[in-house]
C-alpha positions as CSV (number, residue, x, y, z in Angstrom):
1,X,-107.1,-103.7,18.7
2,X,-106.1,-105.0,15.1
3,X,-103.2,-103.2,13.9
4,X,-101.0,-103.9,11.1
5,X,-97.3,-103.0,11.7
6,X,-95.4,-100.0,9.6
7,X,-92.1,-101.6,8.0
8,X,-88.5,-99.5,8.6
9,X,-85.1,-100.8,7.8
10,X,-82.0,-100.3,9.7
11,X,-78.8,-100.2,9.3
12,X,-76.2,-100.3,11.7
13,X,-72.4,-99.2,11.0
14,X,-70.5,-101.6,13.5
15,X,-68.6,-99.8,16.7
16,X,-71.1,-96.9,16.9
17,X,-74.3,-96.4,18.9
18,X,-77.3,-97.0,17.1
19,X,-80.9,-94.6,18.3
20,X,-83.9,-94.6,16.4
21,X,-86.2,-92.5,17.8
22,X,-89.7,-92.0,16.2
23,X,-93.3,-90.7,18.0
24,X,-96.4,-92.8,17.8
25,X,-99.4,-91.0,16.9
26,X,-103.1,-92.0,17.5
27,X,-105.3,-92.5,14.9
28,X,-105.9,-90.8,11.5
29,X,-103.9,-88.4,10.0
30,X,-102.1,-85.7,11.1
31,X,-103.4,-86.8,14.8
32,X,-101.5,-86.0,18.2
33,X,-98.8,-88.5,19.9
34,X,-100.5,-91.0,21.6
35,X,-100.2,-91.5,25.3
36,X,-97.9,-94.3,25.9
37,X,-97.5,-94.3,29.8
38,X,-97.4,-97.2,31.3
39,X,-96.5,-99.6,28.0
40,X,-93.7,-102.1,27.3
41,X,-92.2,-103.2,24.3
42,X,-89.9,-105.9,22.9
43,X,-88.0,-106.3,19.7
44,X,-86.8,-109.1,18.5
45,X,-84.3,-109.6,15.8
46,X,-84.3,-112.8,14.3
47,X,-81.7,-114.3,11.4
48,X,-83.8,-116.1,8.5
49,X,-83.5,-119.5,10.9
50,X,-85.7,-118.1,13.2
51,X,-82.8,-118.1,15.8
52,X,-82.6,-114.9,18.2
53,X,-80.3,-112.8,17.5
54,X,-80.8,-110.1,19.9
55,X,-83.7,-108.5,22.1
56,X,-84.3,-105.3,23.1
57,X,-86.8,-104.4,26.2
58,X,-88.2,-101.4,28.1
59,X,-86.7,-103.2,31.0
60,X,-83.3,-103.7,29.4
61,X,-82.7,-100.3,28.3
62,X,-83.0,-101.1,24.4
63,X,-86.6,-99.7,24.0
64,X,-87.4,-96.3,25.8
65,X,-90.8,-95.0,25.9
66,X,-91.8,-91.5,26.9
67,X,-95.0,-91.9,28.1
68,X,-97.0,-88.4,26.8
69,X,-94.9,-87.3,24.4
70,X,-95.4,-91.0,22.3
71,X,-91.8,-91.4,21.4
72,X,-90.1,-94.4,21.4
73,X,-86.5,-95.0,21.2
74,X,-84.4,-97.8,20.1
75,X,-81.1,-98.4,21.5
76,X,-78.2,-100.9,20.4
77,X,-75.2,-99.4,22.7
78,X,-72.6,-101.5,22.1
79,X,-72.6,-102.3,18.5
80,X,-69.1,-103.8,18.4
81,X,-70.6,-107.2,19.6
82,X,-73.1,-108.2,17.0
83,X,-71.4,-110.6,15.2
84,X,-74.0,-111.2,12.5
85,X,-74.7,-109.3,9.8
86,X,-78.4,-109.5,8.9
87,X,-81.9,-109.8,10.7
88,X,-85.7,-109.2,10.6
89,X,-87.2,-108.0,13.7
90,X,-90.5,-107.2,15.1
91,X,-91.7,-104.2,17.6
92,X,-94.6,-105.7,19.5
93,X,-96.1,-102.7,22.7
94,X,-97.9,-103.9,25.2
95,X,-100.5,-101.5,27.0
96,X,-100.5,-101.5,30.7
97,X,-101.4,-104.2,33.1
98,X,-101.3,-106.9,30.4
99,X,-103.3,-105.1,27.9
100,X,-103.2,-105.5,24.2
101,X,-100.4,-106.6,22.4
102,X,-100.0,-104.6,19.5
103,X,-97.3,-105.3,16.4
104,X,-96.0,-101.7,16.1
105,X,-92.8,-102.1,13.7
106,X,-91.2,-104.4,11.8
107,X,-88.5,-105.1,9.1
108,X,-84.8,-106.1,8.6
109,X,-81.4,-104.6,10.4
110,X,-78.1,-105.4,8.5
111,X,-74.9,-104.5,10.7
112,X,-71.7,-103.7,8.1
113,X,-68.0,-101.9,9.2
114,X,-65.4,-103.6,10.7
């Protein structure tokens, strides 16, 4: 599967908890969520260095999927940390038992507040 990823920027106010949730549909318009049991996801955010910055996993709690329902949340928790200020990141999903490896989402973050 070829698949060309949607771009979404984020912004983050510092000290809060930031969710994104959004549903993945199948294809063509106007479709029905597509069934996502069984994926995995990481996102990477990346300063312009190419250095990690921060990663977010189904298995660390940062990426949630809801397997028929298609959404998939994104979850910083503890914002207060991040000590940078901008990044670009990158949603890749995986489909069960090593499947494909699809680029779902990508695009910058900038953290601001205190």
């Amino acid at each position: 599967m070829s698949l060309f990823p949607a771009t979404k920027h984020f912004k983050i106010w510092r000290g809060s908890t930031f969710h994104y949730r959004f549903t993945w549909l199948s294809a063509g318009r106007g479709s029905a969520p597509r069934v996502i049991t069984g994926y995995t996801g990481t996102l990477t955010i990346k300063d312009n260095d190419g250095n990690t910055l921060l990663v977010l996993t189904t298995e660390n709690g940062g990426l949630v999927f809801t397997g028929l329902t298609g959404d998939i949340d994104i979850i910083i928790n503890d914002t207060s940390s991040l000590t940078w200020t901008q990044g670009n990141y990158e949603l890749m999903v995986q489909a069960p038992g090593g499947g494909d490896l699809i680029p779902l989402l990508r695009g910058g973050f900038s953290v601001t507040g205190l």
